[in-house]
C-alpha positions in Angstrom: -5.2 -40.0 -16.8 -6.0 -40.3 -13.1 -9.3 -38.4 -12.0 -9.2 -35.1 -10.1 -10.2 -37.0 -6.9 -7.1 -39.2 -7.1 -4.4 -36.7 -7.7 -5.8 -33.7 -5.1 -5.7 -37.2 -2.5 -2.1 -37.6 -4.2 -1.6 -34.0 -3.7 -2.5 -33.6 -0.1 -0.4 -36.7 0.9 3.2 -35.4 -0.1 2.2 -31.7 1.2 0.7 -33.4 4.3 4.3 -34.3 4.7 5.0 -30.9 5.5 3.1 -30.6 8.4 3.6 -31.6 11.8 2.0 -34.5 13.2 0.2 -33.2 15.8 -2.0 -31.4 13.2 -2.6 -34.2 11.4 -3.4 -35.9 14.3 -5.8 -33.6 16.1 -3.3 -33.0 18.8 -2.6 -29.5 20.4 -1.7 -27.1 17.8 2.5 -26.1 17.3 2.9 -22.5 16.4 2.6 -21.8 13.0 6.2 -21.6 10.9 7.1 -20.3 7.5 8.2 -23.0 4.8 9.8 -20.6 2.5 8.5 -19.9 -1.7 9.7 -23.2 -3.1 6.9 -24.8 -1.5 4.3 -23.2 -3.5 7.0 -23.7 -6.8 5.3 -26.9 -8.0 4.2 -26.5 -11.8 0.4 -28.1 -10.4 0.5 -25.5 -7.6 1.3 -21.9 -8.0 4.2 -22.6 -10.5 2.7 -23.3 -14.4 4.2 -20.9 -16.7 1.0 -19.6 -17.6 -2.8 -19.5 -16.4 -4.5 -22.9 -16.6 -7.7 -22.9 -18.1 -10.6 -23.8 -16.0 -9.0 -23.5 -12.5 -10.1 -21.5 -9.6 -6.8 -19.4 -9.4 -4.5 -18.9 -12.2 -1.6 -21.3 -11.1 1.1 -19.0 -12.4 1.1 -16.9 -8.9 5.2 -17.9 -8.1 6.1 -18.2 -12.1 4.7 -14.4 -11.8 6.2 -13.7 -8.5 9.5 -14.6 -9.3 9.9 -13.7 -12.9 7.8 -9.7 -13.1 7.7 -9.1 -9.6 9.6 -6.4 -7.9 9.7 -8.2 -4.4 11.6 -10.9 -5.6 14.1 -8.7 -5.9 14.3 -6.7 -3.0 16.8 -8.3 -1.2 19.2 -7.4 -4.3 18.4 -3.8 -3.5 20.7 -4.5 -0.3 23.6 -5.6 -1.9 24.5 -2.5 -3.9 26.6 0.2 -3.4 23.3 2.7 -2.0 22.8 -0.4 0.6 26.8 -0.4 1.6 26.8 3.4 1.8 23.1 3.2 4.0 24.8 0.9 6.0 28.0 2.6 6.9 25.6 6.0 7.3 23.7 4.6 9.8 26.6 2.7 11.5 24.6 -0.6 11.8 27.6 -2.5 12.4 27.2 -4.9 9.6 25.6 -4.8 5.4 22.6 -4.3 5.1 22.0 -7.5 4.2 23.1 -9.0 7.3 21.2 -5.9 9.4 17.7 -6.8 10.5 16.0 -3.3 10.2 16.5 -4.0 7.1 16.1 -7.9 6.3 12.5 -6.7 8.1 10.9 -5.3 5.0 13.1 -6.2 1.7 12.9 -10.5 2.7 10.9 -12.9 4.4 12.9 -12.4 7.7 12.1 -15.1 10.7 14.2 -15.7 13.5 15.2 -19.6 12.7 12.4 -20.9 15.5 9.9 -19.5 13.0 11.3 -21.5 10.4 9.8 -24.8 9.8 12.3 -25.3 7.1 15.0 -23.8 4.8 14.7 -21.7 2.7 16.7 -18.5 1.2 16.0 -15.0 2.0 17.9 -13.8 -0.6 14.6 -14.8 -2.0 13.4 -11.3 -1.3 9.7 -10.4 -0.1 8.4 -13.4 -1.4 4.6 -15.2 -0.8 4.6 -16.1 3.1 5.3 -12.2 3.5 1.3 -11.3 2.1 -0.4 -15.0 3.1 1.2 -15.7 6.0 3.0 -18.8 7.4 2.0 -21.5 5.8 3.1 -25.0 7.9 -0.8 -25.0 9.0 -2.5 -24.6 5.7 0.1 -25.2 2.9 -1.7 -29.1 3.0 -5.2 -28.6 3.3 -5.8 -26.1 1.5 -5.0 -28.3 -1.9 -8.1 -30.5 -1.5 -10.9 -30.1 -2.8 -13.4 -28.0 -1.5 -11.7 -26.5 0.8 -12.9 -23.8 2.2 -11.0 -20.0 1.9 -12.0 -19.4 5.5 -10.2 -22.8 7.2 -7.2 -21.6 5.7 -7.4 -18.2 7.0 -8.3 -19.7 10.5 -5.2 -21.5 10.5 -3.1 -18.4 9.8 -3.3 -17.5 5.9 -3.5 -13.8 5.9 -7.3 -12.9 4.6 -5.7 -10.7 1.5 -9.2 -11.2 -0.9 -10.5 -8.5 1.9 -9.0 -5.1 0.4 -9.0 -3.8 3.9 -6.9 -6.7 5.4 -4.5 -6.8 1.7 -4.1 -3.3 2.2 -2.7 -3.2 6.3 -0.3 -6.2 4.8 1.0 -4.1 2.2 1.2 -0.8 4.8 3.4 -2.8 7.0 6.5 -2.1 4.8 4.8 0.6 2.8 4.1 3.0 5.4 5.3 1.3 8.3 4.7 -0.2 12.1 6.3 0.0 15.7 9.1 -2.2 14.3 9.6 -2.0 10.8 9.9 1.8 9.8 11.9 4.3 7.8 12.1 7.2 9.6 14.1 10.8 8.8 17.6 9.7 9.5 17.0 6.7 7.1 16.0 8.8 4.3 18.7 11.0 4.8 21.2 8.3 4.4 19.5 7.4 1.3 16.5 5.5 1.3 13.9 6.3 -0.5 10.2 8.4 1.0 7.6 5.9 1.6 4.2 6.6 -0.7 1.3 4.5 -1.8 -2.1 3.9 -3.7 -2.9 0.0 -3.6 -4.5 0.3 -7.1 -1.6 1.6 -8.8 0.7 0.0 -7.1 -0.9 -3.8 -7.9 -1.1 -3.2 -11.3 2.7 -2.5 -11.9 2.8 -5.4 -9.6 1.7 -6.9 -10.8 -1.7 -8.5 -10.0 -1.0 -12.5 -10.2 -4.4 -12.9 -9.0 -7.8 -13.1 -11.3 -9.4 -9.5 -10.8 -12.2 -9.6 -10.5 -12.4 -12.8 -8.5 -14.7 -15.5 -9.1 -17.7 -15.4 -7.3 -18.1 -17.6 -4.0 -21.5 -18.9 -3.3 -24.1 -16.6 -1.3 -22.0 -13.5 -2.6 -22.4 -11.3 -5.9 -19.9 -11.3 -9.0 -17.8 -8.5 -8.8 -18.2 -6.0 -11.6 -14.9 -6.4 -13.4 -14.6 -2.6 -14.2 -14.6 -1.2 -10.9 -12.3 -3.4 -8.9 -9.0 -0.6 -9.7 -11.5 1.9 -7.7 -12.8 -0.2 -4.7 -9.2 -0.7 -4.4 -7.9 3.1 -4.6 -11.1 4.4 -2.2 -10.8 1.4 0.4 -7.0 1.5 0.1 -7.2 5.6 0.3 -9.1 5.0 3.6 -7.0 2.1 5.1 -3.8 3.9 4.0 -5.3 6.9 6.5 -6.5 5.4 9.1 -3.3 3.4 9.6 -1.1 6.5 9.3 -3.1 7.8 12.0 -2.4 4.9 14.0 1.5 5.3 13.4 1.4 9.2 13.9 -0.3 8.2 17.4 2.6 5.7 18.3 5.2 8.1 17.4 3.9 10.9 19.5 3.4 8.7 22.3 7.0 7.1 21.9 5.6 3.9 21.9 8.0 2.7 18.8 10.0 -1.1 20.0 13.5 0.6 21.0 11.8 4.0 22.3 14.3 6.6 19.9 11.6 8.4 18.4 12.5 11.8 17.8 10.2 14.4 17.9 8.9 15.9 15.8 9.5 12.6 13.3 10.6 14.6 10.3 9.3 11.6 8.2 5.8 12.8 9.1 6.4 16.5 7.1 6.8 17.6 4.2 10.0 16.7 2.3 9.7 18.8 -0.2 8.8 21.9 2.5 12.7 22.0 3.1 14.2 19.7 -0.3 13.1 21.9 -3.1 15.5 23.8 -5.8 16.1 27.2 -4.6 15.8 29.8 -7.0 15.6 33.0 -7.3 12.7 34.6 -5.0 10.8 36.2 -7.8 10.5 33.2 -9.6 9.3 30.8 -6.0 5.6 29.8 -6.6 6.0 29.0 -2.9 6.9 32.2 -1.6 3.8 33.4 -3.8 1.3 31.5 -2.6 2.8 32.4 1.3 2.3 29.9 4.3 -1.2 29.3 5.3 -1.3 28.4 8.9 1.7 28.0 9.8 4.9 30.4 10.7 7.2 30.9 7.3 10.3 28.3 7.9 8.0 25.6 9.5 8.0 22.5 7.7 4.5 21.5 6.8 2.9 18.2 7.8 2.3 16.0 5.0 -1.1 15.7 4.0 -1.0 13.9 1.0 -2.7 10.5 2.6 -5.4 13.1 3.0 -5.4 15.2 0.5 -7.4 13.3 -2.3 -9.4 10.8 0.4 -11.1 14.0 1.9 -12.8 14.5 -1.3 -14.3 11.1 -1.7 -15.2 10.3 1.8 -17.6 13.4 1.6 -19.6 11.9 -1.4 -20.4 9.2 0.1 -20.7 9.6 4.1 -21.1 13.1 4.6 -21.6 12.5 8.6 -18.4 10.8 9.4 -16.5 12.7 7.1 -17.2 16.1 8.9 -15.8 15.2 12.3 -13.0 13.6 10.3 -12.3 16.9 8.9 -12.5 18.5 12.0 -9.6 15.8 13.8 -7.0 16.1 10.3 -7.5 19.6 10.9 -6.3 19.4 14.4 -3.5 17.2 13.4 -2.7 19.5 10.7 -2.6 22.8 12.5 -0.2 20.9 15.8 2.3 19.3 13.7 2.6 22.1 11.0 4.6 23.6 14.1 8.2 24.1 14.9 7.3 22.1 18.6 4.0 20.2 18.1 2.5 19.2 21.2 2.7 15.1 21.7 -0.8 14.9 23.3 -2.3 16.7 20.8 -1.5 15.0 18.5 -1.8 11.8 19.5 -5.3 13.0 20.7 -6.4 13.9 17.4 -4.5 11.3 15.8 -6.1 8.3 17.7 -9.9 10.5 17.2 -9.2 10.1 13.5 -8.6 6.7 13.3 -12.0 5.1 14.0 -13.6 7.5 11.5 -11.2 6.7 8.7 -11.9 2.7 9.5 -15.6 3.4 9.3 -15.2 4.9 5.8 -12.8 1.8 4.8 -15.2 -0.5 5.4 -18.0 1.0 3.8 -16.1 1.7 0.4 -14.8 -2.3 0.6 -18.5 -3.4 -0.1 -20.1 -0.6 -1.8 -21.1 -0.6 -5.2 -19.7 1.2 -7.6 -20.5 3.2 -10.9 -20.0 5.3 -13.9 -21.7 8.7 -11.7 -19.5 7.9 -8.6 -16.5 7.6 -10.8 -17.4 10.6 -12.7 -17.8 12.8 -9.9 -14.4 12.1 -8.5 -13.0 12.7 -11.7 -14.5 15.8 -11.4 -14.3 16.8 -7.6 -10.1 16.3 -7.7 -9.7 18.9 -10.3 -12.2 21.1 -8.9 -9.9 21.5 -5.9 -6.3 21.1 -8.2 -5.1 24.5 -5.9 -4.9 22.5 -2.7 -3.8 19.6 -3.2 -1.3 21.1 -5.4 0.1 23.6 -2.8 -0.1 20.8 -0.2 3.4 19.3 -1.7 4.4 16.6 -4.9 3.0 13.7 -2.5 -0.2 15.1 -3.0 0.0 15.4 -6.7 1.3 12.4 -7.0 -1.7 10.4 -5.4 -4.1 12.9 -7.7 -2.1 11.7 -10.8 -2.2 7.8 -9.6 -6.1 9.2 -8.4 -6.8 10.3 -11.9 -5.2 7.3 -13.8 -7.4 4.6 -11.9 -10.5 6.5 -12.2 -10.4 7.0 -15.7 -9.4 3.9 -16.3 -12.5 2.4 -15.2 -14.7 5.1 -16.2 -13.3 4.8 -19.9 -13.5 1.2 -20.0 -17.5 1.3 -20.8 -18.3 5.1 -21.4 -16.0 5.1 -23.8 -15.3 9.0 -24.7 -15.0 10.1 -28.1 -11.9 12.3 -26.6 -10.4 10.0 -24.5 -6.9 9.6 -26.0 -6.7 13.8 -25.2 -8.1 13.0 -21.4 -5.4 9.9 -21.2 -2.3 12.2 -22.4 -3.1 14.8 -19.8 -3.6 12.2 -17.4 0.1 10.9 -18.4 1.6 14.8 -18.9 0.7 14.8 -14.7 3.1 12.0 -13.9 5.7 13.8 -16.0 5.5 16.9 -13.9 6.5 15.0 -11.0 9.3 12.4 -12.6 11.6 15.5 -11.1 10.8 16.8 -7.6 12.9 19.6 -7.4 11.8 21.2 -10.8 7.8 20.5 -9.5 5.8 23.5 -9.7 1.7 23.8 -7.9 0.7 26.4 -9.9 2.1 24.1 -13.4 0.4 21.0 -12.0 -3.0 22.9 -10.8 -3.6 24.0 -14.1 -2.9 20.7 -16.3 -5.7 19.5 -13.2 -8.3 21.2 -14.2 -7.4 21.5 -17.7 -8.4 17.6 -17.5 -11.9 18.9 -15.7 -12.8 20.9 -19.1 -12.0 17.9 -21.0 -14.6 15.5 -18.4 -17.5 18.2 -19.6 
């Protein structure tokens, strides 16, 4: 068997290949280019049908990728008849899979100068999309030794940082200047944008060792509380950056200047798309419209909603004059005409706060109490965040589940198969939006908060 030294030389010879010369060379630098997924394929790469035992990463990452993941397939989701029908909706002027607002978020779409090679995009989202381009670093970062932070300087995308892994995933999950789903898309059928970084890496899922191993000079990472550095950080990151696009979009700064205004995508879907029933039966028109005029669709808060609550336990200063800004952007865009500068004013104030928050949760340790006391804190407030709309509740439920999760794992309750089913009878209040109800989901919330005692 040939020593580890000869086959990572072997190894870094045929991937050098890949490269162009001028980086081997030491030569001026060509811009980085994508290579496509095969290139990471290789059964002693990223490709062995299961984890090898004593590596450094698992080796399964594409074998996990292309087999469980759901961005493999989300070119595929352009080829059906809800892509067709999107398509003539929106009059593109071609499928959807030929249409590049929409290649933009379900593939790994470069123009063909990006390309340093072929490669499908049929392929879907697929591992260039999180790490980057890979022509620089696909070689060198095979040897041995080889330091996480040379490949990042030569374009990997830093995605062990939860605050840089979350922006990646926001860029198609909530959105930038060019790559976006705005009102008029949803109305010709695609889907509302939400999302919670824990949650959604664990259905995933995660082909990456959680926690990871330890990299000298730094602490281990407690295994049991990486699911809620991830939902905190990614709470605050998921903020900040909304802030940042609700900023754009008031100043019209989006690529091919269309925004409309108010962006309905910013409010409430469900203030308008509800079941309309009788009025004596409306929990809505019970609980009445608290600051705002009756008809005016509220903003949606939900990327709010839950954060608020944690970012007061654990920097009380900074969270006040947050509070203060969402208010602001509250109040202005629960009108019928919000005022552009307003909002963008209080927008772009909230932003900075949020980041500060992000990056003290990414490196803060974490514990039973601090679990426990969120646990706690989200029920304790179950009337507002249910009245704020489903996306709310739907980031308490996905709130709940991660926190539990990791406060079960070593507490272990003697009632916690009782706490796990109402965790569960949360998510099946809201598998059908139009039959949601606050006042329903408010009470199985703190239902769950007499259980925690």
């Amino acid at each position: 068997m040939r020593d580890a030294t000869t086959f990572f030389l072997l190894r870094f010879i045929v991937c050098s290949m890949l490269l162009p010369p001028c980086l081997l060379l030491g030569q001026e630098k060509e811009p980085v280019k994508y290579i496509g997924p095969g290139s990471c394929a290789a059964t002693s790469c990223h490709g062995s049908v299961k984890p090898i035992a004593g590596s450094r990463i698992l080796q399964n990452e594409y074998s996990t990728w292309i087999l469980q993941d759901r961005h493999s397939r989300a070119y595929q989701a352009l080829t059906g008849d809800v892509g067709e029908r999107m398509a003539r909706i929106l009059k593109l002027g071609a499928k959807a899979e030929d249409a590049s607002k929409c290649l933009a978020c379900h593939t790994l779409y470069a123009t063909p100068e990006q390309r340093g090679r072929a490669f499908e995009i049929s392929e879907g989202v697929s591992c260039e999309n999180c790490h980057g381009p890979a022509s620089a670093w696909l070689g060198p970062h095979t040897t041995r030794s080889w330091p996480h932070e040379k490949s990042v300087a030569l374009g990997m995308q830093d995605t062990r940082n939860v605050i840089h892994r979350t922006e990646k995933c926001l860029e198609c999950h909530l959105g930038t200047k060019n790559k976006f789903v705005d009102h008029e898309m949803i109305a010709a059928g695609h889907p509302d944008l939400y999302f919670e970084l824990d949650s959604f890496s664990a259905v995933m899922p995660r082909h990456w060792k959680v926690p990871r191993e330890s990299e000298p000079g730094k602490p281990a990472e407690d295994p049991a509380w990486v699911g809620v550095r991830e939902w905190g950080a990614g709470q605050a990151v998921q903020l900040r950056a909304a802030m940042d696009r609700l900023t754009w979009r008031a100043k019209n700064e989006r690529f091919d200047k269309k925004d409309v205004w108010p962006e309905y995508a910013e409010l409430s879907c469900f203030a308008c798309h509800h079941a309309l029933g009788p009025a004596k039966d409306s929990w809505r028109q019970g609980h009445g419209y608290v600051g705002r005029r009756p008809g005016d669709p509220a903003w949606n808060a939900s990327r709010y909603a839950l954060f608020r609550l944690l970012a007061k336990q654990i920097d009380s200063a900074n969270a006040q004059e947050l509070d203060r800004q969402m208010l602001l952007v509250s109040d202005e865009m629960s009108k019928l005409s919000p005022d552009r500068n307003a909002v963008a004013a209080a927008a772009s104030a909230a932003a900075p706060l949020a980041q500060r928050i992000a990056e003290r949760l990414a490196i803060m340790q974490y514990d039973q109490a601090i679990a426990l006391r969120m646990l706690q804190r989200i029920p304790d407030d179950a009337e507002n965040i249910a009245l704020s709309d489903e996306r709310a509740a739907e980031q308490a439920a996905m709130a709940m589940d991660s926190l539990y999760i990791a406060y079960s794992r070593e507490t272990k309750p003697a009632n916690a198969a009782e706490v796990r089913a109402a965790i569960n009878a949360l998510f099946q209040q809201l598998e059908n939006p139009s039959a949601y109800n606050a006042d329903q989901f408010a009470s199985s919330l703190r239902r769950i908060r007499v259980l925690l005692q």
